[in-house]
N, C-alpha and C positions, 0 to 999 in steps of 0.2 A: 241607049245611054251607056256611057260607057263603065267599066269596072273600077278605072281607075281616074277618079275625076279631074286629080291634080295634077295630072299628066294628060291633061285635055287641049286642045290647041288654044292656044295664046291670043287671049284679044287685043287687040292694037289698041295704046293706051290714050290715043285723041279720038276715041270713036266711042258713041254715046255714052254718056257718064261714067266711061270705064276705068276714069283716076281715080274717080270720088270711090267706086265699088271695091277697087285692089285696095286704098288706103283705108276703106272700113275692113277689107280681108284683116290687116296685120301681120305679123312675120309671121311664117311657118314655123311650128314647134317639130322635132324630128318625133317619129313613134316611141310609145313607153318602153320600146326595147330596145333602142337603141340609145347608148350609152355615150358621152367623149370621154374618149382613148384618157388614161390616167396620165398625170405628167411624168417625165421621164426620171430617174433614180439611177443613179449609176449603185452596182452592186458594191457590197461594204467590204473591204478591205479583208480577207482569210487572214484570221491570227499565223502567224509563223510559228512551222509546226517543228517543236524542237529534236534536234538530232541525236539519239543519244551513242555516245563513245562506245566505241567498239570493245566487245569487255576482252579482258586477256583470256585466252585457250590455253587451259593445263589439260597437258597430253597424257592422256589414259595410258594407265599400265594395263596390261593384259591381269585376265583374271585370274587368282590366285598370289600374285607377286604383291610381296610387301617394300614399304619402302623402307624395313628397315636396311643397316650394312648387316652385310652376311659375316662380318669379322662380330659387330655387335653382338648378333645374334649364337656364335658358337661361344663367347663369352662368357652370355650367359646362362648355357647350356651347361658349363663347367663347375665339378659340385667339387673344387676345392679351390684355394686360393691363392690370386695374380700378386705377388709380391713385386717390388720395383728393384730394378740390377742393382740400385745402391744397397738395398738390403740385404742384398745375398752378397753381394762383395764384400760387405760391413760383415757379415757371421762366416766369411772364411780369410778373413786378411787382406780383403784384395786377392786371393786365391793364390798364395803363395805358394811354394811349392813343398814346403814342410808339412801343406793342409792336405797334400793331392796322397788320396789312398788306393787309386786302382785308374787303370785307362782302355780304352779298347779303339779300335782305328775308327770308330766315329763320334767319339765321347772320351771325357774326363769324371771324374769322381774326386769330389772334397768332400771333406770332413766338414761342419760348422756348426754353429751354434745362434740360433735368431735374437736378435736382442731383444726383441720385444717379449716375445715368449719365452724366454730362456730354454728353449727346447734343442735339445742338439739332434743334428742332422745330416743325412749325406746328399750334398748336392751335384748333382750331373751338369754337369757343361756341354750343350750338345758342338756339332761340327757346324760350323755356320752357314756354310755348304751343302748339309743335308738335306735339307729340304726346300721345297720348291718358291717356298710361300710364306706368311703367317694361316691362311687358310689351312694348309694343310696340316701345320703344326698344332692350330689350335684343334682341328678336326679330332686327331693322336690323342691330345690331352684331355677333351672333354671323355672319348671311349675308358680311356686311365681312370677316370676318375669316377666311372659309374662300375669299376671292376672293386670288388670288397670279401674280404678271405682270412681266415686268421693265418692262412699258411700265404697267402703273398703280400709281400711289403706294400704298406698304405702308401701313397703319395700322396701328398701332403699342398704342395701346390707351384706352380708352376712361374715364368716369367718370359714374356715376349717383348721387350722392352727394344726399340729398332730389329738389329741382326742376332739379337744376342737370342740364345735360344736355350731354359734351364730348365730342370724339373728337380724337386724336391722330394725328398724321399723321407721318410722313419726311417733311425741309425739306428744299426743293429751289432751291439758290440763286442756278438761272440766270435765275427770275424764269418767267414764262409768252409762248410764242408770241405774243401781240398784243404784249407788251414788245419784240420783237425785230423787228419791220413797223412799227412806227408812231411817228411822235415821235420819232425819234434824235436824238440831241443829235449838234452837229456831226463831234464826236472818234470817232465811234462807225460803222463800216461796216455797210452790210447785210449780212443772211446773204447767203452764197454758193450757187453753185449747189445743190454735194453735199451741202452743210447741211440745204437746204430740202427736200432730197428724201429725204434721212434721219432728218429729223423728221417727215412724209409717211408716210413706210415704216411709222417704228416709231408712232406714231399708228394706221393703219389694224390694225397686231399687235395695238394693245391693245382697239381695238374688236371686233375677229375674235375676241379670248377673251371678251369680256362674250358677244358673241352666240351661239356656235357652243361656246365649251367652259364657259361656268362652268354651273354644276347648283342651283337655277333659271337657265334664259337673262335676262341683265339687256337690257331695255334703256335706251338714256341720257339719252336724252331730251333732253338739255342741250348738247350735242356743239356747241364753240365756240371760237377761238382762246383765249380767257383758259384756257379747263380743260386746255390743253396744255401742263403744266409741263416744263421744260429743265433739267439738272443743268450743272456748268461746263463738261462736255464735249457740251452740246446733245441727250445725250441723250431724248427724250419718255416723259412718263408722265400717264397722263388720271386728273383729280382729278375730285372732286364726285358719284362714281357710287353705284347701288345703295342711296339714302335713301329705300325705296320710302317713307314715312309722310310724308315732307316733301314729295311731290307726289301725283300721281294713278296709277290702275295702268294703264299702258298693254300694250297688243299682249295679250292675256287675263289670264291672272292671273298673268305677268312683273314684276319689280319695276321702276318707274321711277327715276333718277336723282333729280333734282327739279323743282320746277316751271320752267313757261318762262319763266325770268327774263332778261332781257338776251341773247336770241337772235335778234332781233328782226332779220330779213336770212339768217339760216342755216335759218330754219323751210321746213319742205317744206310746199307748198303745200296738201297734206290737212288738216295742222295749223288750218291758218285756215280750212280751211270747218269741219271736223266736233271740233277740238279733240281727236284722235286722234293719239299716238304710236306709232311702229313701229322694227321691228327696218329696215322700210326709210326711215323719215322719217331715222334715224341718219346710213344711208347718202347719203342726199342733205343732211345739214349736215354730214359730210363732204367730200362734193365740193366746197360753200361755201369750207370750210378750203381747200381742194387749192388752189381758185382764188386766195385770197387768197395762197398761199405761191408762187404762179407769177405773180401779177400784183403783187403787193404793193398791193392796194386793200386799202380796208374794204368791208364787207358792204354799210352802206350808208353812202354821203357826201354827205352836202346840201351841200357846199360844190361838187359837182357841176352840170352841165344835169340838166334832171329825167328828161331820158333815160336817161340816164349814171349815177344815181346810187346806186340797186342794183346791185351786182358782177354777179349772174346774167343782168338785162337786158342789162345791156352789152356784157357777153361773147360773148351770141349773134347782137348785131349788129355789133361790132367785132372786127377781128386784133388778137388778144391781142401785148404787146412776145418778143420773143426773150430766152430763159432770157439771153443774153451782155448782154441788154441791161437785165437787169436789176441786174445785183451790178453 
């Protein structure tokens, strides 16, 4: 008998009742496990998958960099204040030359008066030329402005308005040391003893904070009777300091005052060999000062023997007069 009976051999369908038996069979049902195939489905359309825009790339600054301007930023580093060139032109006439009280080969000096403040004042017109930049100018004026002393002159505030290049100073209207030694007009006495030794005093205060307390140490390079300005009560205050860009950098990387203009007799002898300023060449054109305010010479006088004609020489070959014998 076989296994599989419905795959038995096939009886021929006119042979004994074998229609009748197949049409009582009926159709074949397939087995319970076998299935028809599901109808067909085409797969559902994918939503479209949206693109999104490329975003824009801001390009990274390296670490530490800000984005502010470095002009902005020494700005406001600056602890006095940016007045506009019409202001300063308005408090000295348009800088006429009636206003102009002193010049040096990279600068001017007016007289004025601010309107706003009614403050009078002497303002510096620098060379236009001097300097390389606004960067560098403003760099000068922010160090200026964190320097504070009763012996040197406050500045007050400054102007970078395009090429124009000012700074603002406190007037001081007893005029400067050399005013007060040389050329008197008859009506007029010499300083006095205690005078001269107290512009002396407060003189050497102000050079002891450029070198020993301001943060960088300045030094002045320039140290000379004119830069020792007087108020009406003789008090001293040293002008012209701390423009390192208007000269060279002396004693390392120190800011210099300015170049050596009109010093010519107060220079320490290094100076003329190696063209080198120090925190001590200072100290030796101050003792120049010292001397001229104890002997009342000039530094130097060609109207002198040629001996005689340098204060320093002289001094170390001659007795200096007695303090009484001089006032």
């Amino acid at each position: 008998m076989s296994c599989l009976p419905c795959f038995g051999k096939k009886k021929d369908g006119n042979a004994e009742g074998g229609g009748d038996e197949q049409a009582a069979a009926g159709p074949m049902s397939p087995p319970p496990s076998v299935h028809a195939p599901a109808p067909y489905r085409a797969p559902a359309a994918a939503a479209p998958v949206a693109v999104a825009a490329p975003a824009s790339v801001t390009p990274t600054k390296p670490a530490g960099e800000s984005d502010a301007n470095p002009e902005d930023a020494l700005r406001q580093a600056i602890e006095v204040k940016a007045f506009a060139f019409r202001e300063l032109a308005a408090a000295t006439d348009h800088f006429t030359p009636y206003n102009l009280v002193g010049e040096g080969g990279f600068f001017r000096v007016y007289k004025g008066q601010l309107e706003k403040e009614g403050q009078a004042v002497a303002i510096k017109q620098m060379d236009k030329h001097g300097f390389q930049g606004n960067i560098e100018f403003l760099t000068e004026v922010s160090k200026l402005s964190k320097l504070h002393h009763e012996n040197l002159i406050d500045i007050i505030g400054y102007c970078a308005d395009g090429d124009q290049r000012l700074l603002v100073y406190e007037h001081m209207d007893g005029g400067t040391l050399e005013d007060h030694l040389y050329d008197l007009p008859p009506e007029k006495k010499p300083m006095d003893w205690m005078t001269r030794m107290k512009v002396a005093n407060g003189a050497a205060q102000g050079l002891e904070y450029l070198h020993e307390k301001a943060d960088p140490p300045v030094v002045y390079g320039d140290f000379k009777a004119s830069q020792v300005l007087l108020d009406a009560s003789f008090t001293p205050k040293l002008s012209d300091f701390g423009l390192q860009q208007l000269g060279q950098s002396g004693g390392g990387n120190m800011p210099m005052a300015s170049p050596m203009m009109g010093a010519f007799g107060c220079l320490a002898p290094e100076y003329d060999r190696g063209g080198q300023v120090s925190m001590k060449s200072d100290v030796y054109s101050f003792g120049v000062v010292l001397l001229q305010l104890i002997s009342g010479r000039r530094t130097v006088d060609t109207s002198k023997p040629v001996e005689e004609q340098n204060v320093v020489t002289w001094v170390r070959t001659t007795e200096v007069q007695r303090p009484e014998e001089i006032s």
